[in-house]
N, C-alpha and C positions, 0 to 999 in steps of 0.2 A: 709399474707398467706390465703390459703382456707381454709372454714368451714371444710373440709375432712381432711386438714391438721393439724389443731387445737385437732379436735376429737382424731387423733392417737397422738399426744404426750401429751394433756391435760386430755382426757375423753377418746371414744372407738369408735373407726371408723369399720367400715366393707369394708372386702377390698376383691374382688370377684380374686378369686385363681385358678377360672377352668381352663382355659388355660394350667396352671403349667398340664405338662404329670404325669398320674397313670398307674404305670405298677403292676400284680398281679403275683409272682410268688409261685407256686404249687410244691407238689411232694416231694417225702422222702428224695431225696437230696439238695432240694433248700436250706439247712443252709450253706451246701457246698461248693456248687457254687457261692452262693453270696461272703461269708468269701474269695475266692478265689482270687475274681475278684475286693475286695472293699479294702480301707484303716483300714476300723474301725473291730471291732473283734463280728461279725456278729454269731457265732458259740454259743456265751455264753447268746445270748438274750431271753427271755422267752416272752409268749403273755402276751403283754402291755407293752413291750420295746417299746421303739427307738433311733433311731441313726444318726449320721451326717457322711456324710463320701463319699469320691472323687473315682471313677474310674479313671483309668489309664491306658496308654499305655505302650510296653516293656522299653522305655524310661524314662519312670517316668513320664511322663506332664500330667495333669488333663483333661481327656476328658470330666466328666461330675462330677456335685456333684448331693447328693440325700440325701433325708432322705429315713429312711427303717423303717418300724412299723412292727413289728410283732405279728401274729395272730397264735390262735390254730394250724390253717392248713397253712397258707399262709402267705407271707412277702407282704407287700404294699410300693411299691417305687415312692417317690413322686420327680418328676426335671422338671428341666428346660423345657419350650416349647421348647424351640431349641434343647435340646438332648433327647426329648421323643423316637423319634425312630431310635436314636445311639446306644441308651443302649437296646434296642429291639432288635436293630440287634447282639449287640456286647453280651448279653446275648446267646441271639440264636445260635452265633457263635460256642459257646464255649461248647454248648449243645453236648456230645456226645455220651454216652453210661449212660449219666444222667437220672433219673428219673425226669423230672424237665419241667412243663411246663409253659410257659412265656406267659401274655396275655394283652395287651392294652386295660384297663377298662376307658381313660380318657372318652371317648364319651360318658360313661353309667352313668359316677358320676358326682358331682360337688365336689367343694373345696371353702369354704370361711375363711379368717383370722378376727377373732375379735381382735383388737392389740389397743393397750394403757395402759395409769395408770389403767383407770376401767374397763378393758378390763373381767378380773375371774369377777368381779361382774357384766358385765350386762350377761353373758354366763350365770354366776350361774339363775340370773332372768329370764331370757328365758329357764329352765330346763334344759341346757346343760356343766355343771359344770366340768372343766377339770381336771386332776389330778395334784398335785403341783412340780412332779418333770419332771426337764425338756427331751420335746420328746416321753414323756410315752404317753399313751392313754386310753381310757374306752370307752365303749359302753353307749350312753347315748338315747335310744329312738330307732329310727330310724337312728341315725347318731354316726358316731365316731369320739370323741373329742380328740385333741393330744395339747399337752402343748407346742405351739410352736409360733414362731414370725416372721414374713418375714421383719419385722422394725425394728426389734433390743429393743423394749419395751416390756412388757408384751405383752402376744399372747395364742390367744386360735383360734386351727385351724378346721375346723368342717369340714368334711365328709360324703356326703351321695348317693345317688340314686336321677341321672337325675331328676326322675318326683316328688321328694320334691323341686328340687333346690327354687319355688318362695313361697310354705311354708316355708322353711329355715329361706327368706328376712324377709317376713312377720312378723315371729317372733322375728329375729334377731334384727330387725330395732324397735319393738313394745318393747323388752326391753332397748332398750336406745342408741342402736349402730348408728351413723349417717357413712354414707356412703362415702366412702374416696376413687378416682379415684387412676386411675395408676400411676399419676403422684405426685401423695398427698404419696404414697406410697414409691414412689423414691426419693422423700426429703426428707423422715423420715428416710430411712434404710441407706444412705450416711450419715446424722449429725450422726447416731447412731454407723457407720464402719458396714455395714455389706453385704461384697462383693457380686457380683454377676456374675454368669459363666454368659458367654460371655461380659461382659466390664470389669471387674475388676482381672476375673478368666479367662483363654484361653486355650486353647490346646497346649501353650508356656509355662504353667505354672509348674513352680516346687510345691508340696505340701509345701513345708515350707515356701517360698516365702510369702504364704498367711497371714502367722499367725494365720491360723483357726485350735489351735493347737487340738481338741476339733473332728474331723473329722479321726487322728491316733491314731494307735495302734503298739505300738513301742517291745509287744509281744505275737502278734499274731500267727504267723508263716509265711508259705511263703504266697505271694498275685502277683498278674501280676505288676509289678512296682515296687517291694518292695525292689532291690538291690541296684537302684538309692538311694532310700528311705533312706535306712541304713547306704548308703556309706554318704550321707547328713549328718545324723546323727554322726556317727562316726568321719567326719573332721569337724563338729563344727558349722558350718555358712554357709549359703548361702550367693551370691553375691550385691542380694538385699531383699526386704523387701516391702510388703503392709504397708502404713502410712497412718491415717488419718489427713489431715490439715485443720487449721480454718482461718479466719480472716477478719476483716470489711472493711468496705470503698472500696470494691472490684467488681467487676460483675463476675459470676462463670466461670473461664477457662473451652476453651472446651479441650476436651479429647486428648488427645497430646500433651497439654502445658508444656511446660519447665520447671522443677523445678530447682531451683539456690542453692545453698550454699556456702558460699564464693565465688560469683561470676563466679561457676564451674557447666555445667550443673551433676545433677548428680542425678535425678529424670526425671520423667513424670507423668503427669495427666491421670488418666481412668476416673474419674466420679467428679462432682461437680453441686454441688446446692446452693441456696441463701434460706436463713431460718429466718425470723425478724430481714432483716439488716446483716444476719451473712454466711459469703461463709463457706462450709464446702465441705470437697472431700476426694478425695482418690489417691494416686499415689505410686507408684515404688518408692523407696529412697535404690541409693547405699548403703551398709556397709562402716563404721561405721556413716556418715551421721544418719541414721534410727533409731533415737532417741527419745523418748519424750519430749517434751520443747525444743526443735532446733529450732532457727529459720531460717524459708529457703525465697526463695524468686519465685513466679511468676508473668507473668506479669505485672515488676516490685513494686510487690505491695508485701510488708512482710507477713508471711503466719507462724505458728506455728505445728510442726509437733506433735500428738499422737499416742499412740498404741491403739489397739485394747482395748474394754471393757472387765475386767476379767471375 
């Protein structure tokens, strides 16, 4: 594997997040409106929350996930490049007699993840020490530190104003972070389960389906989706299931690959990698299939199914 790659699961990689869209929303009713329009229970957060949690359509399927930081005055919406200006518009939308203004900060700020085992200690050595519960945040400098992870390891995710971004590097890399590409990033966060909208997550996607139980809020109140939601809840199971599988002696399935179990298709492959010799991925598994320690099979090669990390 790559030195980038080593860094995030051994020591602390730096792994450049601008891209990911920053939406800032404003105004006396923005607890509101979010709480409305989101899964997680946006209403009860105070400044230096945060939260994980899916938009939806009247259907129930995930159009977008976010995390949401909340400030004094404003909520900070961090997602996807692909649905930065979904949830722009689909905020916008719904804007109507709201006090609530919606503004696309991505081009103004950066975003970098420090993520590994030493991930809090080179932050801490660089002066930018996160807070220990997970998603929160603090003002540390010039930048805002949130306790978060795009790998699924330890993560501290920093925050600041375009014209620090190569001060940022400077320091970030001068305390001990080596620098981990996009692709170093997406081997770590697949061995670790940790989906991603648009491969692993779709606009097809049930909330429960994912397993990312950690993003609902089961009493909330009402939200745009929320009826699917409950009625899921209510009859017990969904029809399939996100799983993570491992296995050696293998080359990683691409995305569509066929999962077997007893010889029965009864899966599919979204994402997979090869890790020191080891495939590890992520696929759809029928109920009751969707088990831990199952073993299934792709092509033709035995595969071990998990769940998610608690």
């Amino acid at each position: 594997m790559t030195p980038g790659y080593e860094a995030l699961t051994s020591a602390a990689g730096l792994v450049d997040l601008s891209t990911r869209g920053r939406i800032r929303v404003e105004g006396e009713d923005r607890a509101r409106l979010l709480h409305a329009m989101t899964t997680n229970h946006v209403q009860q957060m105070k400044p230096g929350d945060g939260l994980y949690a899916f938009f939806l359509n009247a259907q129930g399927r995930i159009i977008a996930d976010v995390y949401i930081f909340c400030f004094d005055d404003h909520f900070l919406l961090d997602t996807e490049p692909a649905t930065r200006q979904l949830i722009y518009d689909h905020l916008d939308q719904y804007i109507i007699a709201d006090d609530v203004t919606v503004t696309d900060v991505t081009e103004f700020t950066f975003c970098f993840g420090i993520e590994g085992p030493k991930a809090t200690e080179v932050a801490g050595r660089a002066g930018i020490p996160a807070p220990h519960h997970r998603f929160s945040h603090v003002r540390a400098g010039e930048y805002t530190v949130a306790s978060l992870s795009s790998t699924g390891t330890h993560g501290v995710r920093v925050f600041g104003a375009a014209s620090h971004k190569e001060d940022a590097i400077k320091l970030i890399e001068g305390a001990g972070a080596f620098f981990a590409s996009d692709a170093d990033a997406e081997a770590a966060r697949i061995e670790n389960f940790v989906p991603r909208y648009g491969i692993d997550i779709t606009d097809s996607t049930l909330p429960q389906e994912t397993q990312q139980v950690h993003a609902l809020h089961f009493q909330k109140g009402c939200y745009l989706g929320q009826e699917i939601v409950e009625r899921i809840r209510s009859r017990g199971h969904v029809n399939k299931l996100l799983m993570g599988f491992r296995s050696e002696g293998m080359e990683a399935p691409a995305p569509g690959a066929k999962l077997l179990l007893e010889g029965k298709p009864t899966g599919e492959v979204t994402s997979a990698t090869v890790a020191n010799g080891v495939v590890f991925g992520l696929a759809y598994v029928r109920v009751p299939g969707a088990r831990s320690g199952a073993m299934a099979e792709i092509d033709r090669h035995a595969v071990e199914l998990f769940s998610p990390h608690a």
